[in-house]
C-alpha positions in Angstrom: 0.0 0.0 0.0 1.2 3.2 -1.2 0.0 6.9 0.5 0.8 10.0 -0.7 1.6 12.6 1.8 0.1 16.2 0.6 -0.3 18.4 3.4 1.6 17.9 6.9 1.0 19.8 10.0 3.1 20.2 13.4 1.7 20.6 16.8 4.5 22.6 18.2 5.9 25.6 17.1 9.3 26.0 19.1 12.6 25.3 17.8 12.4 21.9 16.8 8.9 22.3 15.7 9.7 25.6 13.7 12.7 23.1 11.8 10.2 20.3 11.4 8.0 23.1 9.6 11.0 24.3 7.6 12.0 21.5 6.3 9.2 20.2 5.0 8.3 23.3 3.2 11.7 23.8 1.6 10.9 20.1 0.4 7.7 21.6 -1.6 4.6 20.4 1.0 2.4 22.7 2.8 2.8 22.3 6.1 0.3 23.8 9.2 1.8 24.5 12.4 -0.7 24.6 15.6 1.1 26.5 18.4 -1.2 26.7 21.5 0.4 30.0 22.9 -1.1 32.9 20.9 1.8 35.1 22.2 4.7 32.5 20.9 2.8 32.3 17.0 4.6 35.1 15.6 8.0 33.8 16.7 7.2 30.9 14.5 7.4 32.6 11.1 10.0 35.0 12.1 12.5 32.1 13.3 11.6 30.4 10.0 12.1 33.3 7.8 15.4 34.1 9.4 16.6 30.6 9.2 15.6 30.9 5.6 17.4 34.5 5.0 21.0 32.6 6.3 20.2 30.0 3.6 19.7 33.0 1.2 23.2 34.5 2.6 25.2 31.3 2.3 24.2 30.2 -1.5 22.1 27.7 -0.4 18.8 28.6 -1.7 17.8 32.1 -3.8 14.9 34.6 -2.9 12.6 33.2 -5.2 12.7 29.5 -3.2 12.7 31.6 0.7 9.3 33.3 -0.3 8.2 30.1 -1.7 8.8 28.1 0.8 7.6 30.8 3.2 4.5 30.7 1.6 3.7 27.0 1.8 4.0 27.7 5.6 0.7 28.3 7.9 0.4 29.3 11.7 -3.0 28.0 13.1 -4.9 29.4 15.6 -7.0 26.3 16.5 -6.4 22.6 16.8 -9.4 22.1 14.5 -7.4 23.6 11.0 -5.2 20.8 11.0 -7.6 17.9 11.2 -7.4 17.2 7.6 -3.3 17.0 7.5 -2.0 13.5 6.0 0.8 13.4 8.6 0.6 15.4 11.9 4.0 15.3 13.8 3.7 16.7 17.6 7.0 18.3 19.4 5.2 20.2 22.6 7.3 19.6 25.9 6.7 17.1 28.2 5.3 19.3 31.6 2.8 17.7 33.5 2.2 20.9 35.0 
């Protein structure tokens, strides 16, 4: 059996979650990230887009692929917008509290 992954999404939108996100939208997918803290969303993007701006610097990728891949990225504001992802992948920190 053979599935075809077209949209992922990542519950977590810290450091490892931001890369996750990266990553997979450098590769070409769309990819939804779910962070829970509204105050911690824009951080997402901006880490992203600065990750993106070194890779610009150091030959790596041109401004035509960091605004691509920037726009294959969405921050969600609820749990619900990423119900319909073909792979979720989940990096939120173990606290009990």
């Amino acid at each position: 059996m053979s599935e075809t992954i077209s949209n992922v999404a990542v519950v977590g939108g810290g450091f490892m979650g931001s890369g996750i996100a990266e990553s997979t939208a450098t590769a070409g997918l769309p990819v939804t990230i779910y962070e829970a803290d509204p105050e911690r969303r824009p951080g997402v993007t901006d880490r992203i887009g600065k990750s993106l701006a070194r890779a610009v610097k150091g030959g790596k990728m041109d401004h035509s692929d960091l605004d691509e891949s920037l726009a294959r990225i969405t921050v969600a504001e609820d749990l619900a917008e990423i119900k319909d992802a073909d792979l979720v992948i989940e990096v939120v920190p173990e606290d009990l509290e």
